[in-house]
TIVO-2410 file (N, C-alpha, C; in nm, 3 decimals):
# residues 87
REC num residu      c1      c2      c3 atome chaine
REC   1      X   1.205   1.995  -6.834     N      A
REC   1      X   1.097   1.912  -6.885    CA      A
REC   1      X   1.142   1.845  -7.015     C      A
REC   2      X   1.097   1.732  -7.060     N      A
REC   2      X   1.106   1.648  -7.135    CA      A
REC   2      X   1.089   1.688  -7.278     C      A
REC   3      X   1.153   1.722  -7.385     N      A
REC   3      X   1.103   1.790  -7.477    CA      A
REC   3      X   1.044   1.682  -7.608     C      A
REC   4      X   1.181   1.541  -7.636     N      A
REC   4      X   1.131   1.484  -7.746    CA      A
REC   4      X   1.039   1.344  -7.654     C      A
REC   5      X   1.010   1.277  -7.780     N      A
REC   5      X   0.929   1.156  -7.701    CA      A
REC   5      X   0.975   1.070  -7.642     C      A
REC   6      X   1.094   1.070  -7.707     N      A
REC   6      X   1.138   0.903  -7.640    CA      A
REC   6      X   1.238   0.981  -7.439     C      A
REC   7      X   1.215   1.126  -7.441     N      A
REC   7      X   1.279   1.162  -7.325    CA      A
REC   7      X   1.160   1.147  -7.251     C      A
REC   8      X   1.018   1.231  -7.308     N      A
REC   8      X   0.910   1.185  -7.268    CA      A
REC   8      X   0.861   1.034  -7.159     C      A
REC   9      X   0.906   0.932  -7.267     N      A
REC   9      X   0.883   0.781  -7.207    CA      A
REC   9      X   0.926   0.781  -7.108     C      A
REC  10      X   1.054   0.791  -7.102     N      A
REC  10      X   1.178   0.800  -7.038    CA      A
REC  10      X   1.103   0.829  -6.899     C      A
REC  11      X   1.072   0.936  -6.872     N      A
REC  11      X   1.038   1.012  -6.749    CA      A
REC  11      X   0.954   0.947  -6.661     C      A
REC  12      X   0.829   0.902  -6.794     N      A
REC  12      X   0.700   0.784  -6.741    CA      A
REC  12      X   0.722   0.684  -6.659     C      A
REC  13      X   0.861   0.670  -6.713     N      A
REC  13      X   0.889   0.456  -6.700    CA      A
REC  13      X   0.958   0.517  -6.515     C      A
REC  14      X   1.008   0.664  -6.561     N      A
REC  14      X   1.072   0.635  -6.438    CA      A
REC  14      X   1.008   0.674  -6.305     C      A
REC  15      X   0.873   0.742  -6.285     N      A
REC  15      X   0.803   0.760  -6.235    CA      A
REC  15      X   0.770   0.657  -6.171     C      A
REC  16      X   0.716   0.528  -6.271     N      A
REC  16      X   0.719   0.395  -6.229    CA      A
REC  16      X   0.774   0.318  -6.150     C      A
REC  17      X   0.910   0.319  -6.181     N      A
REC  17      X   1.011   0.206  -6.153    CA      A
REC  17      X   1.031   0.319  -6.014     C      A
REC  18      X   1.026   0.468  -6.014     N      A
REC  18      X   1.047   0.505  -5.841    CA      A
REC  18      X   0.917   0.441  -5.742     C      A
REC  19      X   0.800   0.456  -5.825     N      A
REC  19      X   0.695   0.405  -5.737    CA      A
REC  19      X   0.721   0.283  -5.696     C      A
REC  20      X   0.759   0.186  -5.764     N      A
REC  20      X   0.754   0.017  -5.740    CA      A
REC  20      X   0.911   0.023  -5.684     C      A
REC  21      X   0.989   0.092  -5.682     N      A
REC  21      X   1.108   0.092  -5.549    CA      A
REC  21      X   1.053   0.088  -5.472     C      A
REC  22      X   0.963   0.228  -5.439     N      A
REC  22      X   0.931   0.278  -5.297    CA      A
REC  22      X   0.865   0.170  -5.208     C      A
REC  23      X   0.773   0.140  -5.295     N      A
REC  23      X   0.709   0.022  -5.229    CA      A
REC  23      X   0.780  -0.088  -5.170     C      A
REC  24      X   0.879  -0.161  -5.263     N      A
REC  24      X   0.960  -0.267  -5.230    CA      A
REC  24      X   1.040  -0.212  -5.109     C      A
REC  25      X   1.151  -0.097  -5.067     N      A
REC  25      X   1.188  -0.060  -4.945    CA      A
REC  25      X   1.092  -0.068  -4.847     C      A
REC  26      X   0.974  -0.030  -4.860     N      A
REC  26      X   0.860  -0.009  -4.726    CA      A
REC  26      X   0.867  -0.125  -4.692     C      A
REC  27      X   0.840  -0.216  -4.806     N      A
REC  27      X   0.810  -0.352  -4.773    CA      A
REC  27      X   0.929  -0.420  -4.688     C      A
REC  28      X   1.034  -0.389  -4.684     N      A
REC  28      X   1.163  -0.416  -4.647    CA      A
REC  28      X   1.179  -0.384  -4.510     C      A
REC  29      X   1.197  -0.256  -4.523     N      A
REC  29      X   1.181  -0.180  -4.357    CA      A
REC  29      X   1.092  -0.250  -4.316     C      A
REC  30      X   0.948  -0.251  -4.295     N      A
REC  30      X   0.879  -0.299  -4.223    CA      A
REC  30      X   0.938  -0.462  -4.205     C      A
REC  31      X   0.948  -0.500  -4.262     N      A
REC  31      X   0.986  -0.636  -4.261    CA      A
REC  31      X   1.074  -0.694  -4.152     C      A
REC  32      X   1.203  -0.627  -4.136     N      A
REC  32      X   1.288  -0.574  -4.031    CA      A
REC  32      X   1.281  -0.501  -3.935     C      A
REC  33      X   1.172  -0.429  -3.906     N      A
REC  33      X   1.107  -0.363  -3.824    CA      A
REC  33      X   1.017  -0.473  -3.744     C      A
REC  34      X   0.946  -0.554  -3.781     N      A
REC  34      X   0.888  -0.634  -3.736    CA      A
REC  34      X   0.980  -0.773  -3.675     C      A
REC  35      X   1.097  -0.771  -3.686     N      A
REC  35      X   1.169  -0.873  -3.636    CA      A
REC  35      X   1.234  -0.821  -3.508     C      A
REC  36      X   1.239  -0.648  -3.550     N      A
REC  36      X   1.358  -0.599  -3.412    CA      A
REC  36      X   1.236  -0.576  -3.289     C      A
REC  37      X   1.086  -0.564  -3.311     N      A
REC  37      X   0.974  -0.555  -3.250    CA      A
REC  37      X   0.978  -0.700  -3.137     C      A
REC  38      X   0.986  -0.806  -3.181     N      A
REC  38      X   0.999  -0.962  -3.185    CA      A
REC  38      X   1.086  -0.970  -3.070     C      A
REC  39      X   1.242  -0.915  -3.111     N      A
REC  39      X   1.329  -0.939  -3.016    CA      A
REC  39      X   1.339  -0.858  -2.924     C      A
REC  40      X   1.284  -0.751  -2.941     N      A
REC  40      X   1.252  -0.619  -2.839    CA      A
REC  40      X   1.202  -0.697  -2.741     C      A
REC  41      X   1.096  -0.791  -2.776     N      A
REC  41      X   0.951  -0.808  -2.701    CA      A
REC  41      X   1.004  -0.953  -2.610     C      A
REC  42      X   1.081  -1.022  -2.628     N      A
REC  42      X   1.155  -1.139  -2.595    CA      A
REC  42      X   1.103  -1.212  -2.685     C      A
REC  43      X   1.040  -1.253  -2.766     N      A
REC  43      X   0.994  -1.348  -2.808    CA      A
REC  43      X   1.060  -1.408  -2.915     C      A
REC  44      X   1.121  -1.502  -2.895     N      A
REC  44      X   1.239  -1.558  -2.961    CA      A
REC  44      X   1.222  -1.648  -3.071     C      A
REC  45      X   1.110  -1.758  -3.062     N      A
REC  45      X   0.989  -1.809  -3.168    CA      A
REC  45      X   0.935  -1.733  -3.261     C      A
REC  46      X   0.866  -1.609  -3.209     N      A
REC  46      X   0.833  -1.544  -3.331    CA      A
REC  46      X   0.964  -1.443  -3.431     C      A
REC  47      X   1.054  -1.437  -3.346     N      A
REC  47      X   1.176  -1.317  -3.382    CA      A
REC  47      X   1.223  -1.434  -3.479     C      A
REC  48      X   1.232  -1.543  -3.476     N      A
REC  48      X   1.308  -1.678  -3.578    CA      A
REC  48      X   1.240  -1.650  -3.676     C      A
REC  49      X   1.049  -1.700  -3.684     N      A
REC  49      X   0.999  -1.714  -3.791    CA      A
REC  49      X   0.996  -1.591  -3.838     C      A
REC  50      X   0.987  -1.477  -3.796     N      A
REC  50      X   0.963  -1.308  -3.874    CA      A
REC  50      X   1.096  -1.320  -3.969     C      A
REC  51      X   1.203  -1.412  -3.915     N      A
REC  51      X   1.348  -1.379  -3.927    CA      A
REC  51      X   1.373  -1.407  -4.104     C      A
REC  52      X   1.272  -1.527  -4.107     N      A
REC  52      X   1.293  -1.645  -4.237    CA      A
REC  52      X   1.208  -1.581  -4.319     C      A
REC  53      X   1.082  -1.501  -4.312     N      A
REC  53      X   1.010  -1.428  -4.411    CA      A
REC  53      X   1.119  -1.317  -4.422     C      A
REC  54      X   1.165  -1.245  -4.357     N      A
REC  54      X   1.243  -1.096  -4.340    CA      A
REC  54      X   1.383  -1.118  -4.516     C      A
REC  55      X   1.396  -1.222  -4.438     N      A
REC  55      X   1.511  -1.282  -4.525    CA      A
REC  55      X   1.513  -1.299  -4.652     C      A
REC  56      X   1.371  -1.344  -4.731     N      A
REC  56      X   1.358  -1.416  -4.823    CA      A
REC  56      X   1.310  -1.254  -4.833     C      A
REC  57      X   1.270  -1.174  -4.822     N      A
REC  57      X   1.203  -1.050  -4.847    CA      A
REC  57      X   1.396  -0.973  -4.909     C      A
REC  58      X   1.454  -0.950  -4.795     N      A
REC  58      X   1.532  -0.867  -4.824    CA      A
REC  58      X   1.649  -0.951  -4.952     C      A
REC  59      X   1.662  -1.040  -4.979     N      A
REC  59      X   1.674  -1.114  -5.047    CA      A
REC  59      X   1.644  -1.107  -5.192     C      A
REC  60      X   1.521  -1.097  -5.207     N      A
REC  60      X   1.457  -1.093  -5.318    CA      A
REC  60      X   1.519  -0.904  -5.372     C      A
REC  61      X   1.460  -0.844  -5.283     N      A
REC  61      X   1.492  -0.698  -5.306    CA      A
REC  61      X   1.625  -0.668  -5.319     C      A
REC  62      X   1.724  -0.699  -5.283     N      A
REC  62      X   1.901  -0.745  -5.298    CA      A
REC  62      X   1.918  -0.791  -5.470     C      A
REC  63      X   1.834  -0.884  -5.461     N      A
REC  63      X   1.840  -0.928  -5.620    CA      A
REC  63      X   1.815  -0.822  -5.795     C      A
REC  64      X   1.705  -0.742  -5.685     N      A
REC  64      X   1.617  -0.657  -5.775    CA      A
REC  64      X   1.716  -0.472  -5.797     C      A
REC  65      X   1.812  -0.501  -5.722     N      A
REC  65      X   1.903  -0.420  -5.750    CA      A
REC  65      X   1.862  -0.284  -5.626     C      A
REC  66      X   1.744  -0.308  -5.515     N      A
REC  66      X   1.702  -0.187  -5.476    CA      A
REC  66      X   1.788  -0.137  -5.385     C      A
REC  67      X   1.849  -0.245  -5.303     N      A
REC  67      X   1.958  -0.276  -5.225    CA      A
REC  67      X   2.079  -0.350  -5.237     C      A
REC  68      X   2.217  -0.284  -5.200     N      A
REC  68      X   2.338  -0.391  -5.248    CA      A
REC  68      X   2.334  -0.462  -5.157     C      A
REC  69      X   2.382  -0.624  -5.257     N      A
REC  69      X   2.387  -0.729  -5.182    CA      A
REC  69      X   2.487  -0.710  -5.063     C      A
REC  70      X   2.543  -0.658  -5.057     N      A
REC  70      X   2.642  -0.616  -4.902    CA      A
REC  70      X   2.566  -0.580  -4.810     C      A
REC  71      X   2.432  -0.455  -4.814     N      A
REC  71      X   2.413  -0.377  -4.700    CA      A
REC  71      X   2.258  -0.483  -4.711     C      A
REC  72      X   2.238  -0.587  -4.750     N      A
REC  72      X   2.123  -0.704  -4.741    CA      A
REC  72      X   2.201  -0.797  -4.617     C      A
REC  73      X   2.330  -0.844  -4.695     N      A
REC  73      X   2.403  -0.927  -4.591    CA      A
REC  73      X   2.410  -0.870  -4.458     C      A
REC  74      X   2.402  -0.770  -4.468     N      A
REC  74      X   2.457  -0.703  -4.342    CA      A
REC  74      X   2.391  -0.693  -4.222     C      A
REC  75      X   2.246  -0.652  -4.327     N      A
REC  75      X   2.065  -0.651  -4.251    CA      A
REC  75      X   2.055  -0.784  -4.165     C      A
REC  76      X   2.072  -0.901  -4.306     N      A
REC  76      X   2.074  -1.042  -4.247    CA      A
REC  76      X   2.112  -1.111  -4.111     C      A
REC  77      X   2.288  -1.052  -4.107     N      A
REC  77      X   2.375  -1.069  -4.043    CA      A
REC  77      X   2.321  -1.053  -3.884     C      A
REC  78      X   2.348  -0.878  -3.871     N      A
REC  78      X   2.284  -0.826  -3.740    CA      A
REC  78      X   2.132  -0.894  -3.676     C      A
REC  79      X   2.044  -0.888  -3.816     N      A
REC  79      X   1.921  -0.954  -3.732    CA      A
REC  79      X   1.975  -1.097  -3.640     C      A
REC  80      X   2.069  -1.206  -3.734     N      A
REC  80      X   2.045  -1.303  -3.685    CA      A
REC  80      X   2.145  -1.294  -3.560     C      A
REC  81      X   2.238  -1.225  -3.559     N      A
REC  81      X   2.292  -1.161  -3.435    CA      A
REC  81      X   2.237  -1.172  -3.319     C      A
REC  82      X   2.149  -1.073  -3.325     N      A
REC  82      X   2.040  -0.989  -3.222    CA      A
REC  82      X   1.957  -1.119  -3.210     C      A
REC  83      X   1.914  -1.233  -3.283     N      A
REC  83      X   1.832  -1.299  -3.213    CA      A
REC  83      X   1.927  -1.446  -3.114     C      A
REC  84      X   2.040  -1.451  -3.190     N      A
REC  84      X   2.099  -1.554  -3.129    CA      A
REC  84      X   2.152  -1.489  -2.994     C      A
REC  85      X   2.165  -1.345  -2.953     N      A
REC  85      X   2.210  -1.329  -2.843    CA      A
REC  85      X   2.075  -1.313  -2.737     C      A
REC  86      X   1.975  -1.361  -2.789     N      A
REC  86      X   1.861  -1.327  -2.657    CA      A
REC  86      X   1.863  -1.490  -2.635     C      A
REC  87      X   1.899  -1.578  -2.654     N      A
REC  87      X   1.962  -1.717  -2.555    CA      A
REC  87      X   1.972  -1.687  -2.418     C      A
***
């Protein structure tokens, strides 16, 4: 346990910054979850547009340090993979 104050803060902020991760991954997963749903389903129109929100989502979160920009590219990559091979 935290004994002086400023270890105190410390602990607060990080309580925080785990909560507002957690959130931003959910938001992520689902995000990508909802595209592999898309192409599961054939639907190739909606698997595009889920594709371009998904993107700008995992993107943003890549930026924010929650995810390395490698394993974002990578997310990117495979989705657009998986939708260009249901042609």
């Amino acid at each position: 346990m935290a004994n002086t104050a400023s270890a105190k803060k410390a602990a607060r902020q990080a309580v925080k910054r785990r909560a507002r991760n957690a959130s931003q991954r959910s938001e992520l997963r689902t995000a990508i979850k909802d595209v592999r749903k898309a192409i599961e389903a054939g639907d190739k129109a909606a698997a595009k547009t889920l594709f371009q929100k998904s993107v700008s989502t995992i993107d943003s979160i890549a930026d924010k340090d929650i995810m390395h920009k490698n394993t974002a590219a990578r997310h990117k990559s495979r989705l657009s993979a998986a939708i260009k091979a249901m042609a």
